[in-house]
C-alpha distance (Angstrom), angle and dihedral (degrees) to the residues before:
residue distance angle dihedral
X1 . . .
X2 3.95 . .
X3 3.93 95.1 .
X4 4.27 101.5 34.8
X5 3.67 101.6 81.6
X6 3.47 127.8 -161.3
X7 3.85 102.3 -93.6
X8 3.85 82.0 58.9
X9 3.87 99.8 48.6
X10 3.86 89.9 48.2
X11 3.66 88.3 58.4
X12 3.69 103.5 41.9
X13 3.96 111.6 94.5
X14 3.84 122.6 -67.8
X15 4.24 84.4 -111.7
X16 3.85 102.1 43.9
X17 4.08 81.0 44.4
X18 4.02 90.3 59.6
X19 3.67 90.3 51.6
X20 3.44 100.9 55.1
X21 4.02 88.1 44.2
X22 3.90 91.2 52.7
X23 3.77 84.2 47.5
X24 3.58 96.8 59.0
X25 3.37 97.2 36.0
X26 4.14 89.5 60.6
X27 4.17 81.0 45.3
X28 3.45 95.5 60.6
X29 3.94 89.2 42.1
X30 3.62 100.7 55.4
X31 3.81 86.6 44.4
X32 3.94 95.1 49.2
X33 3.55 93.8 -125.4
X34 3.70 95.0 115.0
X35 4.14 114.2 144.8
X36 3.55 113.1 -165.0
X37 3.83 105.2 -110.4
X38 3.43 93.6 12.3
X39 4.06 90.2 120.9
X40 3.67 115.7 8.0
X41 3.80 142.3 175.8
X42 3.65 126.2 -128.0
X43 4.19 111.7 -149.5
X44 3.44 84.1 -95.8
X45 4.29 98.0 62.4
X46 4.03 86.9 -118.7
X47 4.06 108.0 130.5
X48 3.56 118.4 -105.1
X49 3.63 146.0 177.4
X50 3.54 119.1 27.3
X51 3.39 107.6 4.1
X52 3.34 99.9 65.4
X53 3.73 101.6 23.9
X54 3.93 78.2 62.7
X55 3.45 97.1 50.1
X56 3.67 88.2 50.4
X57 3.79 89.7 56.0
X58 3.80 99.5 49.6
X59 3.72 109.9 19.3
X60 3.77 93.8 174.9
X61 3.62 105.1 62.4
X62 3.79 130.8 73.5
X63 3.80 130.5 -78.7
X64 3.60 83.5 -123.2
X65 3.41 94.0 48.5
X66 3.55 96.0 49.2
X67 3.48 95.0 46.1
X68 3.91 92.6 53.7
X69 3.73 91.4 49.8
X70 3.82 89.1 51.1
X71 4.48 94.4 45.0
X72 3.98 79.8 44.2
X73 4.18 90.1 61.1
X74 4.09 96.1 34.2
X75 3.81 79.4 58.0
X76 3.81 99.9 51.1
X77 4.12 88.0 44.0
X78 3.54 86.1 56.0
X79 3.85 96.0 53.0
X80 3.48 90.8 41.1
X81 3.86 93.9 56.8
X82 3.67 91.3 51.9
């Protein structure tokens, strides 16, 4: 997940695109760092939300650095709602 950069996981198939989504998602679980949102499932199992609106955004970093970017700004939300 620290090599495939966006570009790529927007062009991989809808399927192989889920898995990788679910994967992070349990990632960020086991490590606490879940944002609510952060990766989400339409009724249909396709990733939503940030992941890929991220992606869209800046195609030529990493998942993982994409991701990061978007746990880093679910995390300032949060302390600004507070």
């Amino acid at each position: 997940m620290d090599q495939i950069t966006c570009e790529e996981f927007l062009a991989l198939d809808p399927d192989d695109q889920q898995r990788i989504a679910y994967w992070v998602d349990g990632y960020q679980v086991a490590k606490g760092e879940v944002a609510v949102g952060t990766v989400a499932f339409d009724k249909f199992g396709q990733p939503v939300s940030a992941l890929v609106d991220d992606c869209k955004t800046t195609p030529r970093e990493t998942l993982w650095q994409a991701q990061e970017a978007s746990l880093e700004a679910s995390r300032r939300q949060k302390e600004d709602e507070q």
